[in-house]
N, C-alpha and C positions, 0 to 999 in steps of 0.2 A: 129717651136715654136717661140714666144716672146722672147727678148731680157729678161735677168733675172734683175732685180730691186734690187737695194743696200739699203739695210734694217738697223738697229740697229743692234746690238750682240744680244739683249733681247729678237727678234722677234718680236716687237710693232713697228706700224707705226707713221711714223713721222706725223707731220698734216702741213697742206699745207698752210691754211691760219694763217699765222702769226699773222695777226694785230689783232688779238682778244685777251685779256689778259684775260689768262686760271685762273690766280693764284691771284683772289679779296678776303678777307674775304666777305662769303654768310651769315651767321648764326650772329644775331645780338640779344643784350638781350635790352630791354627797361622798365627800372626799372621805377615804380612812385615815381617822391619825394611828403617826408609829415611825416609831423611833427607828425602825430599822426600814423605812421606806414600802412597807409592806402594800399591795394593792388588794382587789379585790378577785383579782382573776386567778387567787388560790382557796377562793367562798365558793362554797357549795351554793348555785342558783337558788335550789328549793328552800333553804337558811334565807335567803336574801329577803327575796317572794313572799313568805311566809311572816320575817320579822316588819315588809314594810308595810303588809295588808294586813296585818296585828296591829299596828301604830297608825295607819289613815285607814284606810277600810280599801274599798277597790279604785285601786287610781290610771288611769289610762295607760301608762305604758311605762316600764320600766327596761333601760338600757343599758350594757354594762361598753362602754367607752374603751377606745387604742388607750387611753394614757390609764386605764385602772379604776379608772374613777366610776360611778352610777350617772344616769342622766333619770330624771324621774321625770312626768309629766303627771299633772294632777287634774282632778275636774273643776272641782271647787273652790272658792274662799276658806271655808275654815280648812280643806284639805290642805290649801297654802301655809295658813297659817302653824295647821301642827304641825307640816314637813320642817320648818324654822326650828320646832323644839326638840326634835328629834337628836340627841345625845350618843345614843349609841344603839345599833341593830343585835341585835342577841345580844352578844357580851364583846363586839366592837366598837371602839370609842370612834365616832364620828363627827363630822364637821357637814353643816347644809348652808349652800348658798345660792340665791338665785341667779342662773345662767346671765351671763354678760352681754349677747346677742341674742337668742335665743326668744327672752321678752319685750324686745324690740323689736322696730320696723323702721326704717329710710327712706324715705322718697321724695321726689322732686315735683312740687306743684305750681303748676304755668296757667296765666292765663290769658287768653287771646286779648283782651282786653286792655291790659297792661303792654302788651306787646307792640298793639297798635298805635298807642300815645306817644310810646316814645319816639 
């Protein structure tokens, strides 16, 4: 048999390639500003599509939200990044911020160990 491979305590494998940073905000909200409260759910889709794959290139998923707003999902780091400087989509002045939950995660970690001492 193989030589046995030193692993985590968790059982999860480490990952090999470093240089890729795991840990970007993905999930981006892109509000319209306007003065008269205007949304986007009076924007032509293909305008949308068109202005956000002009300004990042192809990003995972674009959704248009109950409250009016975009949800974007990106792949990348710099696609994070330029999502940030994005100003306005065609000739809409806009606002981008990254999701409040969205790039996060919660959980609760126990261990048997600690458990039993006390």
């Amino acid at each position: 048999m193989g030589k046995k491979k030193n692993r985590p305590f968790s059982g999860q494998q480490i990952e090999s390639n470093l240089l890729v940073p795991h840990n970007f905000p993905t999930f981006f909200i892109i509000h319209r500003e306007s003065t008269d409260k205007d949304t986007f759910h009076g924007v032509s889709p293909f305008l949308v599509e068109k202005a956000i794959s002009s300004a990042l290139g192809e990003v995972k998923s674009t959704k248009k939200l109950r409250s009016g707003n975009l949800l974007v999902e990106v792949n990348s780091p710099t696609q994070a990044k330029k999502v940030l400087n994005i100003k306005t989509l065609s000739t809409i002045a806009v606002t981008v911020t990254p999701h409040a939950t969205l790039n996060s995660s919660k959980g609760v970690i126990s261990c048997e160990l600690t458990e039993r001492s006390c």
